[in-house]
C-alpha positions as CSV (number, residue, x, y, z in Angstrom):
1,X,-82.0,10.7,-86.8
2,X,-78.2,12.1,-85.7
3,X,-79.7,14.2,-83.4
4,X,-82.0,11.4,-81.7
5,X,-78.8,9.4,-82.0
6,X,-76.5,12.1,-80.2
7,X,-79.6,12.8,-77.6
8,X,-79.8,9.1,-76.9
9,X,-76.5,8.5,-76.2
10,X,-76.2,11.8,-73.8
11,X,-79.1,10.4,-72.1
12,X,-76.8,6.8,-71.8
13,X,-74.2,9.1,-70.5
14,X,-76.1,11.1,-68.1
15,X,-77.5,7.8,-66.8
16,X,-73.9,6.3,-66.6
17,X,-72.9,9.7,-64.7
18,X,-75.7,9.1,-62.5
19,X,-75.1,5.6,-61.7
20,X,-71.7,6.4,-61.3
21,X,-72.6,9.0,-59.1
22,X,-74.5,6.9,-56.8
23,X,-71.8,4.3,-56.7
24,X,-69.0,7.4,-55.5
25,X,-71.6,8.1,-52.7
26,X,-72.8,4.3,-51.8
27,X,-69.2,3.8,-51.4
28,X,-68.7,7.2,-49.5
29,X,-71.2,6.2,-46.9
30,X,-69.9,2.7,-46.9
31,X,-66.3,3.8,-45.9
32,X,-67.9,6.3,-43.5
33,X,-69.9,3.6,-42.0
34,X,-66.3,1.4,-41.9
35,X,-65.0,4.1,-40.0
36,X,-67.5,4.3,-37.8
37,X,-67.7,1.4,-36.7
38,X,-63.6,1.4,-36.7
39,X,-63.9,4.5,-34.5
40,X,-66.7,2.9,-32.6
41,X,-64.6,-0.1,-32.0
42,X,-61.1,1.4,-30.9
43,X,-63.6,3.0,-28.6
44,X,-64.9,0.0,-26.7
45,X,-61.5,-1.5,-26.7
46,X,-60.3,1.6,-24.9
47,X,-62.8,1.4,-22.4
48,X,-62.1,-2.2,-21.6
49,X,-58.2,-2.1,-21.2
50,X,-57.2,-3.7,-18.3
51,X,-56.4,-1.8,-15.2
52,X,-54.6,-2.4,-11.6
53,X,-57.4,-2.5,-9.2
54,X,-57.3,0.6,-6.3
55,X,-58.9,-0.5,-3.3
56,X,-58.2,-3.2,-0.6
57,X,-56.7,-6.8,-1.7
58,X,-57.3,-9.6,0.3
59,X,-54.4,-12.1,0.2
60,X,-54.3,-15.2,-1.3
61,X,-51.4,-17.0,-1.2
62,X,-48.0,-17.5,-2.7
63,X,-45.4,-19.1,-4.2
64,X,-41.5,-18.3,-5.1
65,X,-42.5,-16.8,-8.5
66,X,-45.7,-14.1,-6.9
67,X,-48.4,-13.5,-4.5
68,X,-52.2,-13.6,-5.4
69,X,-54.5,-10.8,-4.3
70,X,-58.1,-10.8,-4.5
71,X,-59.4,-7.0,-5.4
72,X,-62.2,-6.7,-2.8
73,X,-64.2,-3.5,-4.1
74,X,-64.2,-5.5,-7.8
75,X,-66.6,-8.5,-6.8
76,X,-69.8,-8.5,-8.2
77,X,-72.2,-11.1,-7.7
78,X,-75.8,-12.3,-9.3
79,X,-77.2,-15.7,-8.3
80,X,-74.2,-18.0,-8.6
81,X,-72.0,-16.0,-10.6
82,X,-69.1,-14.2,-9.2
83,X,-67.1,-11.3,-11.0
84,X,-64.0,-10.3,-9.7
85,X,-60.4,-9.1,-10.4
86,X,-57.1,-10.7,-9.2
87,X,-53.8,-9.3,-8.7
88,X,-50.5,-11.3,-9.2
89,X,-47.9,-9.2,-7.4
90,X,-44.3,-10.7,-9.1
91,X,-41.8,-11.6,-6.2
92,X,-39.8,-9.9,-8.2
93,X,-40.3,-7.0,-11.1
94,X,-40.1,-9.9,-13.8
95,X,-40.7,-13.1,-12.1
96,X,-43.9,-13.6,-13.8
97,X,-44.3,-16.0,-16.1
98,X,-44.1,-14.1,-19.6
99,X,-42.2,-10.9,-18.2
100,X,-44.2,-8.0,-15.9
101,X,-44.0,-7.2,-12.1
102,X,-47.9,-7.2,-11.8
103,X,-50.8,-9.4,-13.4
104,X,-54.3,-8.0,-13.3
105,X,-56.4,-10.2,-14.5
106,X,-60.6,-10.0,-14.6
107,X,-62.7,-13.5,-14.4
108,X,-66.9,-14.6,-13.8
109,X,-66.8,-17.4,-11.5
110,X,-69.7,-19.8,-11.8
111,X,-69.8,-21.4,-8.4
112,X,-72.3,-23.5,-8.9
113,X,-71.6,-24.9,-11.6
114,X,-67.6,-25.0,-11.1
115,X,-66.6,-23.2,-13.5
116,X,-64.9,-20.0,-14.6
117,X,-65.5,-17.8,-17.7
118,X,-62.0,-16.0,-18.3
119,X,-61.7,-11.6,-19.2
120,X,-59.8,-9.1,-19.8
121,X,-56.1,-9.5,-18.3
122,X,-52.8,-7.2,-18.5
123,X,-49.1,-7.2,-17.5
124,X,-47.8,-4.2,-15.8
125,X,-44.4,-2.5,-15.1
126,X,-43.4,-1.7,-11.5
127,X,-44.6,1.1,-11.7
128,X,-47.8,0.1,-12.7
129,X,-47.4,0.8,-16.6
130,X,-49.5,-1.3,-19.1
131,X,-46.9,-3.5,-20.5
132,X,-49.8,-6.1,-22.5
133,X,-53.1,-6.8,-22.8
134,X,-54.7,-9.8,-23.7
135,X,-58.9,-11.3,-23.2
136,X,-59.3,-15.0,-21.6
137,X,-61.1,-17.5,-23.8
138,X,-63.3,-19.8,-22.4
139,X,-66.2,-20.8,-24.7
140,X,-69.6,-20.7,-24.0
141,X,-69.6,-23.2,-20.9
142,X,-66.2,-21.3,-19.5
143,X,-63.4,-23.9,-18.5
144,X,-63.5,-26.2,-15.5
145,X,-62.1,-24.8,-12.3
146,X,-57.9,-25.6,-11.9
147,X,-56.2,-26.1,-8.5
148,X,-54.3,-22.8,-9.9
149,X,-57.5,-20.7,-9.4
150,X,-56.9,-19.5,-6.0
151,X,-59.2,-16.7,-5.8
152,X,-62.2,-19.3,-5.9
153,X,-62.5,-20.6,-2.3
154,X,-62.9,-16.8,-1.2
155,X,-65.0,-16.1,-3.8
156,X,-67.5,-19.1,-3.6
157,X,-66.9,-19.8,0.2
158,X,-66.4,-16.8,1.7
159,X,-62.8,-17.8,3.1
160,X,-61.1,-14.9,4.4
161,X,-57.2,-13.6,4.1
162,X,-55.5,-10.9,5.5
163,X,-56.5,-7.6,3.5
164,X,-54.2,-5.1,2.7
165,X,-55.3,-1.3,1.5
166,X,-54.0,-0.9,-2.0
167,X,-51.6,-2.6,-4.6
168,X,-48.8,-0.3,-3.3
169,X,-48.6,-2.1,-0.3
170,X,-49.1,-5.6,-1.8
171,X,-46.2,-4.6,-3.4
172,X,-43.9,-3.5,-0.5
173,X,-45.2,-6.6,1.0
174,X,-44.7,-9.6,-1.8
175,X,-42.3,-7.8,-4.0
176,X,-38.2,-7.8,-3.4
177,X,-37.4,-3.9,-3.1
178,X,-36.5,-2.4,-6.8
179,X,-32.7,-1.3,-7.4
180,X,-33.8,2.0,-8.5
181,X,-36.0,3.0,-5.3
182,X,-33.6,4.0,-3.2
183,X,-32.0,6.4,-5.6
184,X,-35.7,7.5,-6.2
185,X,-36.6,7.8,-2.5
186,X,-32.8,10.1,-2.3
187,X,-33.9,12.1,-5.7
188,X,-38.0,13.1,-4.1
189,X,-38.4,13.3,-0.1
190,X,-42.0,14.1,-0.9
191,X,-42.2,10.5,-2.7
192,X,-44.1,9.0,-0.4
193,X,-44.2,5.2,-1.8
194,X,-40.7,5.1,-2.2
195,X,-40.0,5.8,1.2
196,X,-42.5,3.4,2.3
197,X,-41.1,0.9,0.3
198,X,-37.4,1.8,1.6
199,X,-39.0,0.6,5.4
200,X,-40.9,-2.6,4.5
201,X,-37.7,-3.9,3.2
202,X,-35.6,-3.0,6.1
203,X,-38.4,-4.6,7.8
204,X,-38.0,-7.9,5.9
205,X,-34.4,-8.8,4.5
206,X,-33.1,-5.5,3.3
207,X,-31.8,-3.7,6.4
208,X,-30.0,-0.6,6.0
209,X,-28.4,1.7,8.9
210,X,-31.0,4.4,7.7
211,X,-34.0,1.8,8.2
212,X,-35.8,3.5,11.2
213,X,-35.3,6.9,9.3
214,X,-36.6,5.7,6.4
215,X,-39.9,4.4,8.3
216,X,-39.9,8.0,10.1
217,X,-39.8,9.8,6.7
218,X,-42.4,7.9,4.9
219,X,-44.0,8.4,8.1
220,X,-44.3,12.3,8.4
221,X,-45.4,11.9,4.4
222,X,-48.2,9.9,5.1
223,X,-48.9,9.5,8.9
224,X,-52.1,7.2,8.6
225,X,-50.4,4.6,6.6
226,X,-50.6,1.4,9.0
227,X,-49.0,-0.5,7.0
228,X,-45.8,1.3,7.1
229,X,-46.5,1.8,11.1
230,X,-46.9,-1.6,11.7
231,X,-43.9,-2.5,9.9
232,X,-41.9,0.2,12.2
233,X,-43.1,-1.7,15.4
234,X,-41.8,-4.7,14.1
235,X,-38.8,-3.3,13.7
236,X,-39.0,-2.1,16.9
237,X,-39.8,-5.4,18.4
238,X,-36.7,-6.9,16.7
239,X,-34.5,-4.3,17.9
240,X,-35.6,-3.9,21.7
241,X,-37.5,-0.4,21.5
242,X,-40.4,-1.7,22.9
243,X,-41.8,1.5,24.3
244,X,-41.4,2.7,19.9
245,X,-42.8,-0.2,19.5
246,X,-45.9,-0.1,21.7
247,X,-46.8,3.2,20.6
248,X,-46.7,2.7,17.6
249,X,-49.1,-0.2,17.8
250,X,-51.5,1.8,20.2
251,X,-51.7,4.2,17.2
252,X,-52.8,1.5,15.0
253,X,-55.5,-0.2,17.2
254,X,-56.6,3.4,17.7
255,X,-57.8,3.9,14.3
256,X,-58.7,0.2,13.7
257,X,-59.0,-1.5,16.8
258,X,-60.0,-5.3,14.7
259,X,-56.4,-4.9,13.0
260,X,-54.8,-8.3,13.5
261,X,-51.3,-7.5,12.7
262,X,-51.3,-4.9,15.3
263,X,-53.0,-7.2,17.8
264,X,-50.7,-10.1,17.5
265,X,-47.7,-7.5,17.4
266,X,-49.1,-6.1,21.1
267,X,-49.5,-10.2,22.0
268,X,-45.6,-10.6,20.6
269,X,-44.8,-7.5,22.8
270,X,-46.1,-8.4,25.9
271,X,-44.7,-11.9,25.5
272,X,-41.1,-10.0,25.2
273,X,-41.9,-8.4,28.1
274,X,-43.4,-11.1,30.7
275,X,-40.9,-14.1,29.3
276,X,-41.4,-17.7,29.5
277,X,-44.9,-19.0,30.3
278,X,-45.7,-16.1,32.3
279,X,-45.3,-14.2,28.6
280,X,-47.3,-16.8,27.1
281,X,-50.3,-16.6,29.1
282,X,-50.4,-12.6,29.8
283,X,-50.1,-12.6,25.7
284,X,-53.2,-14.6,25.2
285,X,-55.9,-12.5,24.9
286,X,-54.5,-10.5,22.0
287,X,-52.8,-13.4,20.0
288,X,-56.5,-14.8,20.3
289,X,-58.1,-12.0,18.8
290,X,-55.7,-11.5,16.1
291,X,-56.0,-15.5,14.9
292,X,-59.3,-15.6,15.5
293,X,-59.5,-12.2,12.9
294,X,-56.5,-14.1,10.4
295,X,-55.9,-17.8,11.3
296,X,-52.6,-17.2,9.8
297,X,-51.5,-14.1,10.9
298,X,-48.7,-15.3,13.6
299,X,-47.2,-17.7,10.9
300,X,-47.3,-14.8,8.6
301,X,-45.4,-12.1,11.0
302,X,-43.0,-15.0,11.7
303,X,-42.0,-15.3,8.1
304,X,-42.4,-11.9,7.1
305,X,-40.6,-10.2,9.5
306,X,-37.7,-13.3,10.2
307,X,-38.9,-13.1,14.2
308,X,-37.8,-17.1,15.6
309,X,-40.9,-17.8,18.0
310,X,-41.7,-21.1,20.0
311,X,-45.4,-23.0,19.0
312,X,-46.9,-21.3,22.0
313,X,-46.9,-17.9,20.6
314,X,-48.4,-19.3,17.5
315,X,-51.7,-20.8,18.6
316,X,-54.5,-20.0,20.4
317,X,-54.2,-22.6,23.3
318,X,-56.9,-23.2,25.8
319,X,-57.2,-20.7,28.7
């Protein structure tokens, strides 16, 4: 009877070893399954952190706190939704609300139905770091369009802005020059950007005795950038070197004759050169192209560039 006893309870402790056994290894597989799905999960997140778009931005508008850019190569459509990334451009490196010099920001618009179902959206450095990263709520309906929501009239009606090729230049455009690019531009001459950047702010408010050679350097770096050439031949214009200017200009309209900047900087040319009316009229043609391509393009080189110019130069006025 011992022995039966003894085998019995071996048998109750091979059982509890077995069950025990299974337990260890359920809960194996469940952590390994946690994991997983842990692994799987940091994955996905990884693949959707936020990035600065890299193709051509179509201005928005702006403010005294940033510029909005619509990411053109982004938009997706599919019956009366529209996908598309927007760029907030900081006027200056941490102008934007909550800290950053750049806001990229991902949204569905529903255009039908007015309304817009908020994604992914992330604050960037300068120098186009991830600084934070955070995903829009909406709900299930998405939010009602706001005023604030600029990138909806081109999106839903197909209004058009002035484009710009890349963030880089939205920057050089919208954003007051950083304190460390000059010293950056000194420490590399093979940093093209930095260069670049060094001419659009002489061309705007940040003149420098070393302006034009900046503009010439970033120049030999990177001799198709258009941007930078245009912003050469307005320095040009404001400094009388019209025959700089003009061939500069010519060099741009060669490669894209439709570019309005460099149309309405030919009109602006020609008007410096006829004067008065006479200017006026001989100037026509090309200031009607370029504000028939951007209605807002004359206002816009006005501002930019600080260049004082009567109503006449502004408008298209019957011939």
């Amino acid at each position: 009877m011992s022995r039966k006893k003894g085998g019995a309870n071996r048998t109750t402790l091979f059982v509890f070893l077995g069950l025990g056994a299974a337990v260890a290894a359920g809960l194996a597989l469940w952590i390994a399954g946690d994991v997983g799905r842990a692994g799987k999960e940091a994955e996905a997140a990884a693949k959707d952190v936020p990035v600065l778009p890299a193709g051509p931005l179509q201005f928005v508008m702006s403010n005294s706190n940033e510029a909005t850019y619509l990411a053109l190569d982004t938009v997706r459509r599919a019956e009366s939704q529209v996908t598309a990334t927007v760029l907030k451009v900081g006027r200056t490196t941490t102008s934007i609300e909550g800290g950053g010099a750049l806001v990229s920001a991902t949204a569905t618009v529903d255009c039908a139905a007015d309304r817009i179902f908020d994604g992914k959206v992330g604050a960037f450095d300068v120098e186009g770091k991830l600084l934070s990263a955070t995903t829009g709520f909406s709900g299930k309906r998405g939010r009602v369009v706001e005023p604030s929501d600029y990138q909806v009239p081109a999106l839903c009606r197909g209004e058009k802005g002035r484009v710009v090729p890349d963030r880089h230049t939205a920057q050089r455009e919208s954003q007051a020059l950083p304190d460390a690019v000059a010293a950056r531009a000194e420490a590399d001459a093979k940093d093209a950007d930095a260069w670049a950047w060094l001419c659009a702010a002489g061309a705007r408010d940040r003149w420098r005795a070393k302006t034009p050679a900046d503009c010439a350097h970033a120049l030999e770096l990177r001799p198709d950038d258009a941007a930078t050439r245009l912003d050469r031949a307005y320095i040009f214009l404001k400094i009388g070197r019209n025959a700089e200017a003009a061939a500069d200009i010519a060099k741009v309209l060669a490669a894209d004759p439709k570019n309005a900047t460099a149309l309405y900087a030919r009109s602006l040319l020609t008007g410096i050169q006829r004067r008065g009316m006479a200017g006026v009229t001989a100037s026509r043609a090309d200031r009607c192209a370029a504000l028939a391509l951007e209605h807002d393009v004359a206002n816009w080189a006005a501002r930019t560039y600080q260049i004082q110019m009567s109503r006449e130069f502004r408008i298209c006025e019957p011939g």
